[in-house]
BADREN-809663 format. One line per 3 residues: for each residue x, y, z of C-alpha. Coordinates in steps of 0.2 Angstrom, whole numbers. Each point is the difference from the previous one (the first is absolute). Layout:
residues N
X,Y,Z | ...
This chain:
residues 427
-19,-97,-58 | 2,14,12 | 3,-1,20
-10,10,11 | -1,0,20 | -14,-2,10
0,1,22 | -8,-11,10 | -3,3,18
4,-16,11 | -9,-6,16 | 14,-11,8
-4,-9,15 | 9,4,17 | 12,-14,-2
2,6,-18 | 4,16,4 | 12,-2,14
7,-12,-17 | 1,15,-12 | 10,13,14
12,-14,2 | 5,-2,-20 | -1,18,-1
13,2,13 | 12,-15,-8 | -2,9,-17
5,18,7 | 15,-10,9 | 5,-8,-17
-2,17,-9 | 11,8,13 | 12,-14,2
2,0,-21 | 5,20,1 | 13,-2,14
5,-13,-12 | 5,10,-13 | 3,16,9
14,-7,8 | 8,-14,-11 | 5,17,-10
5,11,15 | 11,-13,5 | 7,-9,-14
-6,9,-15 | -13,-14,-7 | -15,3,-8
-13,-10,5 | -15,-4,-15 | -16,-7,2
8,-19,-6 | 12,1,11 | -12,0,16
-14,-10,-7 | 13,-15,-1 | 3,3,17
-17,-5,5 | 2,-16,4 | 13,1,14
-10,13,5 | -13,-9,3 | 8,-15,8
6,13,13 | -16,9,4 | -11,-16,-4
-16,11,4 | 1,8,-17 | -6,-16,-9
-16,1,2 | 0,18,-9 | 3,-8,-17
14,1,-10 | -6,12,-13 | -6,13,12
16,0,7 | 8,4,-15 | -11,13,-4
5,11,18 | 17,-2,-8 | -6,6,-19
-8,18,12 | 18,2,7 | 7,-1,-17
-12,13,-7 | 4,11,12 | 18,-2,-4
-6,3,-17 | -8,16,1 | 12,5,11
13,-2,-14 | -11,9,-12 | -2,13,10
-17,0,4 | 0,-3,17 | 12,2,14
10,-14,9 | -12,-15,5 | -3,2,19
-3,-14,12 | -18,-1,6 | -10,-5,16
-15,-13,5 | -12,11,0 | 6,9,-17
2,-14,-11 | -18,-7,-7 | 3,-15,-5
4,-14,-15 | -1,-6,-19 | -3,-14,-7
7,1,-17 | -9,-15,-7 | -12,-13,0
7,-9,15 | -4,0,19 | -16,9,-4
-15,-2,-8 | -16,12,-3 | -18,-9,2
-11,12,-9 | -6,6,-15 | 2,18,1
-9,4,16 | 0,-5,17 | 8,-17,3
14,-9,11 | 19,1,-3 | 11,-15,5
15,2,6 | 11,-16,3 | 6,-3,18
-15,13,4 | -17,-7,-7 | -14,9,-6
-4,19,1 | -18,6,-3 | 2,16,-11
-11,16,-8 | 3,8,-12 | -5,2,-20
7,1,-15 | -4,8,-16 | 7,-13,-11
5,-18,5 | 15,-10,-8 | 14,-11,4
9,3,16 | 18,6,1 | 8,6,16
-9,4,17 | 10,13,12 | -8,-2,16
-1,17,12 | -3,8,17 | -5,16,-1
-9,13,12 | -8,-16,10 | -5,-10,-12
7,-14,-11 | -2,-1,-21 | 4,-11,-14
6,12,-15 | -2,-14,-15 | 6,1,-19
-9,-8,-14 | 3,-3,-18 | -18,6,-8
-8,7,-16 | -10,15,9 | -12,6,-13
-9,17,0 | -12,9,-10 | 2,18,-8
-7,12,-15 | 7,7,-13 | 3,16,4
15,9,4 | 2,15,13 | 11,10,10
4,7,20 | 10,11,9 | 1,-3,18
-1,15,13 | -2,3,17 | -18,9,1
-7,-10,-13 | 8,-17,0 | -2,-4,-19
-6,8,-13 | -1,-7,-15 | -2,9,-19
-19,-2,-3 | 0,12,13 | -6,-9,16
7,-4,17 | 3,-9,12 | 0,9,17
12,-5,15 | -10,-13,10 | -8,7,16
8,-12,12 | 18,7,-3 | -6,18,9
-9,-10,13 | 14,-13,4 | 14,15,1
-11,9,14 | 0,-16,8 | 18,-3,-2
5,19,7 | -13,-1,16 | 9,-19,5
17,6,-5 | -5,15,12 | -1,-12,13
13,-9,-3 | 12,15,3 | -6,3,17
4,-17,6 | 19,-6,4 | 10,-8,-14
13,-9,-1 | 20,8,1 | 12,-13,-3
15,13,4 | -7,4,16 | -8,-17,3
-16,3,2 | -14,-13,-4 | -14,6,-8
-16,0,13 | -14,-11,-3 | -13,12,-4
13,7,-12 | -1,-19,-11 | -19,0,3
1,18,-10 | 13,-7,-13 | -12,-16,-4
-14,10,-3 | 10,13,-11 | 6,-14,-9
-20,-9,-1 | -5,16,-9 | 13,2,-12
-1,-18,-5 | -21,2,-2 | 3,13,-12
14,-9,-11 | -12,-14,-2 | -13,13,-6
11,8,-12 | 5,-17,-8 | -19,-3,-2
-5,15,-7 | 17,2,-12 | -4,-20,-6
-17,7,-2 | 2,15,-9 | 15,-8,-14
-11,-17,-2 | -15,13,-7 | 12,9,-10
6,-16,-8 | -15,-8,-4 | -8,17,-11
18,3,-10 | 13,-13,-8 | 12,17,-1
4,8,16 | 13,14,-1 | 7,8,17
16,7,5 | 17,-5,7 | 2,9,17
16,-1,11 | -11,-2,15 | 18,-3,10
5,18,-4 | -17,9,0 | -1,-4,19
17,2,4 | 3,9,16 | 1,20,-1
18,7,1 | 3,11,17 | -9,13,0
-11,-1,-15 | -17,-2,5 | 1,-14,8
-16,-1,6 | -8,3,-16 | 10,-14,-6
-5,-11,10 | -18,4,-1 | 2,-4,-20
7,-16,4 | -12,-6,9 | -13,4,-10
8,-9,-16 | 5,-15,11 | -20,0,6
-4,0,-17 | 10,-14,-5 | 9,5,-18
11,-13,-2 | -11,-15,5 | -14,6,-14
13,-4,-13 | 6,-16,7 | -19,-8,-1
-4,11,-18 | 17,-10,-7 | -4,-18,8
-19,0,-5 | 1,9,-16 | 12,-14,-4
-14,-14,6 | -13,10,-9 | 10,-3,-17
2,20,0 | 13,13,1 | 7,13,13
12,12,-7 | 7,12,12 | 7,15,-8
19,8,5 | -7,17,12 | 18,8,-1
0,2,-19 | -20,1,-4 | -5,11,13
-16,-5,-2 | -8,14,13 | 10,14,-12
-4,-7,-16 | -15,5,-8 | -9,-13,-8
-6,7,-16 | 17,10,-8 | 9,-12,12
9,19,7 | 9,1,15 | -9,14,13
10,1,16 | -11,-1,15 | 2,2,19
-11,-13,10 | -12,16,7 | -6,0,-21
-13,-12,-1 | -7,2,-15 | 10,-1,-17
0,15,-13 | 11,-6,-14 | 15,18,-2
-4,-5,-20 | -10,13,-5 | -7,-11,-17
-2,-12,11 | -9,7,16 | -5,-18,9
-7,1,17 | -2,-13,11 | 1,-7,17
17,-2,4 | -3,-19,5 | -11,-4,-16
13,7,-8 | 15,-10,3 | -13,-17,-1
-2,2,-18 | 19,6,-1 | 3,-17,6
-13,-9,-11 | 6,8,-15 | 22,-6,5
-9,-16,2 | -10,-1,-15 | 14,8,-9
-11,13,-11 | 11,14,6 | -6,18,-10
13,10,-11 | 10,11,11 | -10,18,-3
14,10,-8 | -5,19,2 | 4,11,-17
11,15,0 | -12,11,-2 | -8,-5,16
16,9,11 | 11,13,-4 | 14,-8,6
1,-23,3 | 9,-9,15 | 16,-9,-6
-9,-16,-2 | -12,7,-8 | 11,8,-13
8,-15,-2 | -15,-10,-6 | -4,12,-13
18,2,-7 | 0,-20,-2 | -17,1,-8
1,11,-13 | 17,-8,-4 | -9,-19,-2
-12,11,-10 | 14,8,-12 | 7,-18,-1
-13,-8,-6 | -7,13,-14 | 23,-3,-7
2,20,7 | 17,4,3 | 0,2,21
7,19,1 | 12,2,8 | -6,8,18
-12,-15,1 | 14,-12,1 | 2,-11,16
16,0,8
């Protein structure tokens, strides 16, 4: 059994709404209340506080702020259970020191369980019932229907949602073939059979339309909290339509990234793609190094979307019954390697095609195609025999080169019970 989430969009009523904004507002108070807690237990005294230790708590805490009944018990506790992750990251060092957050920040609560909620559908559209609430008429569709989980309830750019967990069996179908990709910024994937897949045309279309309302947005006063200045109302009128456009053009790169991987996974069982620091490739330039051509690369890999086409390749693969192997990009160097001697040739991103230096070998190839079938053949783990070129070939070898032959003809000698002479000794 595997647990996949699908969202719902809710339709409350007026009374059901002015409902929701109120829970959302106690559960931000709880969240808050919970870090003072512990920030200042140990300023003061020196006490941790754990997770435990404020879920016992509970109790007298709701018999002093009696309007937290109606929230649920278990909802409660999981407000408390998101203070102590943050804590927890916070240790681990993968976060900074948790913050408290306002009304209009915070989006809302979890149900951890099977109780206070329950989902009236079968996998599209529906009514969720929420005790102390009633019924609220839903929309939404999922791929694959289950067993219900946890509900996490929403507010977010206007609207409320119902983010719902099931436990499923989601089936797909795929082939039997196997292939590989490289993903780039002028072609988004291509893939070692030689075809690609361009970047969608919406992308272009959406940036333009992004730089003209950001344009605009410029020219209106913002906000300066150091000088106190509130930001004009044409300026927010400016700042929701920015944000409108940028939130149109996600939603299309999810459809056409969950378009493009499930047509991949239902033609090939083995899928072999590369494992990209994302993170690092669209770090910020340092002072003065071309930060504006940084930052155009970095948007254009973020457009494309790199690391969420791995993300769907591994889960569906996974459903499908096949494999996605992602190869290690630091020690393959799949767009240097050549996929016949399995050479390195060093190359500058200006060379788009790939000449293999091995002159017995002589591959040429588009770069991309290239380090596809690099990948397919890591993956597959048919990996050619390292082309070793004879001494006859140079006058004079590299020290690695040297190296290899020197241990090669002193396996040979071995083998045939010769006597190693002496200045073919190793150390």
């Amino acid at each position: 059994m595997l647990t996949r989430r699908t969202t719902f969009r809710l339709y409350p009523s007026k009374q059901q709404t002015a409902k929701l904004f109120e829970w959302k507002r106690l559960h931000c108070y709880l969240y808050n209340a919970a870090l003072a807690d512990r920030r200042d237990m140990y300023k003061r005294w020196g006490i941790s506080v754990d997770y435990y230790g404020q879920q016992n708590c509970l109790p007298a805490f709701k018999a002093e702020w009696p309007e937290f009944t109606e929230l649920g018990s278990h909802a409660l506790q999981a407000t408390l259970k998101r203070v102590d992750f943050a804590f927890e990251r916070f240790f681990r060092g993968l976060g900074g020191y948790p913050k408290f957050k306002g009304n209009r920040y915070y989006s809302g609560w979890t149900y951890p369980c099977k109780q206070s909620w329950k989902a009236q559908t079968d996998g599209e559209h529906g009514q969720l019932k929420l005790t102390n609430l009633g019924e609220i008429s839903m929309r939404g569709k999922a791929r694959t229907w289950g067993t219900p989980t946890t509900c996490t309830i929403f507010y977010r750019h206007g609207k409320w949602y119902a983010s719902i967990t099931v436990k499923c069996e989601p089936v797909r179908e795929t082939a039997g073939g196997s292939i590989g990709l490289d993903l780039g910024c002028k072609d988004a994937v291509t893939f070692s059979d030689g075809t690609r897949k361009a970047k969608p045309a919406f992308i272009a279309s959406a940036d333009k339309a992004v730089k003209r309302a950001s344009k605009r947005l410029r020219r209106k006063r913002a906000p300066n909290r150091d000088k106190r200045v509130r930001g004009s109302r044409r300026w927010r009128v400016e700042r929701q339509k920015v944000s409108r456009l940028q939130r149109k053009v996600t939603r299309q790169r999810e459809h056409w990234i969950h378009e493009l991987t499930s047509n991949i996974v239902s033609a090939n069982s083995l899928i072999a793609g590369e494992n990209l620091n994302v993170k690092g490739m669209t770090a910020k330039a340092k002072k003065g190094k071309r930060k504006k051509q940084k930052a155009g690369l970095n948007r254009s890999i973020l457009s494309v979307g790199f690391g969420m086409i791995g993300q769907f390749l591994d889960y569906k693969s996974a459903e499908a019954g096949g494999f996605y192997v992602e190869s290690n990009t630091r020690k393959l160097k799949p767009t240097q390697r050549c996929a016949i001697c399995w050479e390195l040739t060093p190359k500058t991103l200006a060379h788009r095609v790939h000449v293999c230096s091995n002159s017995e070998c002589a591959h040429v190839e588009d770069r991309d195609v290239n380090a596809a079938q690099v990948n397919l053949i890591d993956a597959t783990g048919r990996k050619p025999a390292l082309s070793r070129r004879s001494s006859a070939s140079t006058k004079c070898a590299s020290m690695k080169q040297a190296g290899e032959l020197k241990r090669a003809k002193s396996l040979a000698l071995k083998d045939n019970g010769t006597k190693t002479p002496s200045f073919f000794k190793v150390g």
